[in-house]
C-alpha positions in Angstrom: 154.3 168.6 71.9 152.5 167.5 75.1 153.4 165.4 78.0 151.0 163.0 76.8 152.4 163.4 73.3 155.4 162.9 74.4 154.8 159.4 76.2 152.9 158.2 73.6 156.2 158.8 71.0 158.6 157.3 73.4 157.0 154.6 75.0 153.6 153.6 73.4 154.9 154.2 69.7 157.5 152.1 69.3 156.0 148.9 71.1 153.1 149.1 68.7 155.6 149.4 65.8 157.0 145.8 66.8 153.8 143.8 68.0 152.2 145.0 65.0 155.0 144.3 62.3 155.7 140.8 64.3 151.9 139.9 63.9 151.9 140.7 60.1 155.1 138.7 59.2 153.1 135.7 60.7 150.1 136.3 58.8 150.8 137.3 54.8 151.9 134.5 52.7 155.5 134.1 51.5 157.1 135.5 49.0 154.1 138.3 48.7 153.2 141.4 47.2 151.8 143.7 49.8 149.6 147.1 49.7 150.2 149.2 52.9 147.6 151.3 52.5 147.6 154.0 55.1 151.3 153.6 55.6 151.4 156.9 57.8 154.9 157.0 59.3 155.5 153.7 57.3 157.5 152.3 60.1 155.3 149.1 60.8 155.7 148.5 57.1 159.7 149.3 57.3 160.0 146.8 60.6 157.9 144.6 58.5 160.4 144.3 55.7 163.3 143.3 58.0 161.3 140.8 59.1 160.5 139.1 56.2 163.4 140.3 53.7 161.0 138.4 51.4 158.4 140.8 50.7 157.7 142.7 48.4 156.1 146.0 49.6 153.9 149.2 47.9 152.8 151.8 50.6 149.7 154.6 50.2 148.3 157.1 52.2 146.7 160.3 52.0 149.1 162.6 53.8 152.5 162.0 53.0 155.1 162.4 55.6 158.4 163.7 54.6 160.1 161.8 56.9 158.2 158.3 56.4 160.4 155.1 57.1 159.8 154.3 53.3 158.9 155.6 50.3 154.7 156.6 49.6 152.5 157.1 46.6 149.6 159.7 47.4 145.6 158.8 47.0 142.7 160.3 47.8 141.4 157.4 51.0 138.9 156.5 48.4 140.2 154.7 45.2 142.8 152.4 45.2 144.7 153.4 42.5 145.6 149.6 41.3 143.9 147.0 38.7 141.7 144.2 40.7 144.0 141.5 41.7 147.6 143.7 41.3 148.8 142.4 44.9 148.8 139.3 46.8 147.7 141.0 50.5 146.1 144.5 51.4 147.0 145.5 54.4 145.0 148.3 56.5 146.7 148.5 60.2 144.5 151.3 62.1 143.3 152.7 58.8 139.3 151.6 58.6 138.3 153.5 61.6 140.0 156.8 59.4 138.1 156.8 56.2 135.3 158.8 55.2 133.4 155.4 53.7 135.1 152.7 55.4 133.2 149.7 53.6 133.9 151.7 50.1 137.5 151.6 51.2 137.4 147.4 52.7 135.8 146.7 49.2 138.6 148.2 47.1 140.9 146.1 49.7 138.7 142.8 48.6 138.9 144.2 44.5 143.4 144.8 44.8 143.6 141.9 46.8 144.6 138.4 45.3 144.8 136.3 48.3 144.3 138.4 51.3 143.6 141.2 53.6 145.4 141.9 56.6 144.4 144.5 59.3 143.7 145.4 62.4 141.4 147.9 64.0 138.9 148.3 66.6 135.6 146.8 67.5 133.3 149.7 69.4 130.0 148.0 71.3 129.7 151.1 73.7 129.7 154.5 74.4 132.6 154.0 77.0 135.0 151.9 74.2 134.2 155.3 71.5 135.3 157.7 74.3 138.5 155.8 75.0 139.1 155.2 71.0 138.5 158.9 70.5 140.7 159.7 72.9 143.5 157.5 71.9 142.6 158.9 68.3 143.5 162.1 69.0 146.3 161.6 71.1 148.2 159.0 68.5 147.2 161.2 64.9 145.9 165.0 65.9 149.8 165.9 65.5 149.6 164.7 62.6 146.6 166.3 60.7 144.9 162.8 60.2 141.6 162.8 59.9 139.5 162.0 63.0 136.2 160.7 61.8 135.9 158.2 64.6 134.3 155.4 62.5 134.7 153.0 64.7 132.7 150.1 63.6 130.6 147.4 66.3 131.1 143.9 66.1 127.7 143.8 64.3 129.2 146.0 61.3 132.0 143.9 61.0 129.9 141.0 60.5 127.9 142.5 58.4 130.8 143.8 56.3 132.8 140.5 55.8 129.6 138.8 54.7 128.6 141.3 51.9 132.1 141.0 50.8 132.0 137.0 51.1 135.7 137.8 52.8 136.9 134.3 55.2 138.0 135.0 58.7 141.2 133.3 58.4 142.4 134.8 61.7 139.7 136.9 63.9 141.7 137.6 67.3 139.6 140.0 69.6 141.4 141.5 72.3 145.1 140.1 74.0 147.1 141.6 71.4 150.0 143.4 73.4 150.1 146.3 72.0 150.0 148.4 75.2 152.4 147.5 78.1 150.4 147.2 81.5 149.1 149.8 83.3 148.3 151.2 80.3 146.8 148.2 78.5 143.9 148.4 81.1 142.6 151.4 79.9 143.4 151.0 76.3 143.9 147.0 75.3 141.1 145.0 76.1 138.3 144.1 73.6 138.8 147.0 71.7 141.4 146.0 69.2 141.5 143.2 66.6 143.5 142.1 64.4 142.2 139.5 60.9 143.6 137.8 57.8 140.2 137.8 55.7 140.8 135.8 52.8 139.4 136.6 49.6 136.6 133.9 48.0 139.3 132.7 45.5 142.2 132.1 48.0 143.0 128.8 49.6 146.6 129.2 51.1 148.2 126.2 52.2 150.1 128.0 55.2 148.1 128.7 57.9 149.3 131.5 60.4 150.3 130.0 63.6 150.9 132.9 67.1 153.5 132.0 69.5 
């Protein structure tokens, strides 16, 4: 393990692990059946859980861990392997950017998803904002053996994506997330993150997310 490795485990890691958890127990509808796919270490999703002891909570990815928080069914970053409508929320935190086809992958989301689709990933509008993705990329999964495609979609394919879907931006937050603690959210927060609820055409919650 590298320095850099090393920092990122110990102080970058486990930040990201409550922001993120914190954000989705605001955002996914009570009493829910959730989809984490692309668990990886399946810690956001374990944090999750404690949060909102309400949940109910099915985790995918394509590489296994043996030491995940939770327990997590293999499939191939493709197909969903769930009837249309099996789940209340989908939820994709830093998993888009990964996939081979990421709009094959947001429409499978859209086909599971009863009510909604949570995630977060990045929006990329310049060379600069790919470098610093790739780097953080490598830095946070390489260790791993995640797959490093760097799809990082602009904000152009992300509108162009929730419109073919007919998906509603429930929540759209660009940028202020907190997932980095300064200095390092200088380089690496920013405009370069977002997080979304997108609801599916058929969904009209009654419970709308509120941030502190």
């Amino acid at each position: 393990m590298t320095l850099t490795d090393g920092v990122h485990g110990v102080w970058m890691h486990p930040r990201r692990i409550r922001v993120l958890a914190a954000y989705a127990a605001q955002m996914i509808p009570k009493d829910a059946h959730v989809l984490d796919v692309g668990t990886g270490d399946g810690q956001v999703a374990a944090e999750l859980l404690e949060q909102r002891p309400d949940l109910r909570l099915t985790a995918l990815d394509v590489l296994v861990r043996d030491n995940a928080a939770i327990a997590v069914k293999p499939f191939d970053g493709r197909v969903i392997p769930m009837a249309s409508g099996s789940v209340d929320v989908v939820m994709l935190f830093d998993v888009l950017h990964h996939a081979d086809d990421p709009m094959g992958l947001l429409r499978e989301a859209a086909r599971v998803a009863r009510s909604c689709i949570v995630l977060k990933d990045h929006v990329c509008d310049s060379a600069f904002a790919r470098a610093i993705l790739g780097f953080m990329d490598a830095v946070g999964n390489a260790r791993h053996g995640v797959a490093l495609p760097h799809n990082y979609w602009s904000s152009w394919q992300w509108s162009a994506a929730i419109e073919q879907l007919r998906l509603d931006r429930a929540v759209w937050r660009v940028g202020g997330l907190g997932i980095y603690p300064p200095p390092a959210s200088l380089v690496f927060g920013g405009r370069l993150h977002v997080l979304a609820r997108l609801d599916t055409p058929a969904v009209s919650l009654v419970e709308e997310p509120r941030f502190a």
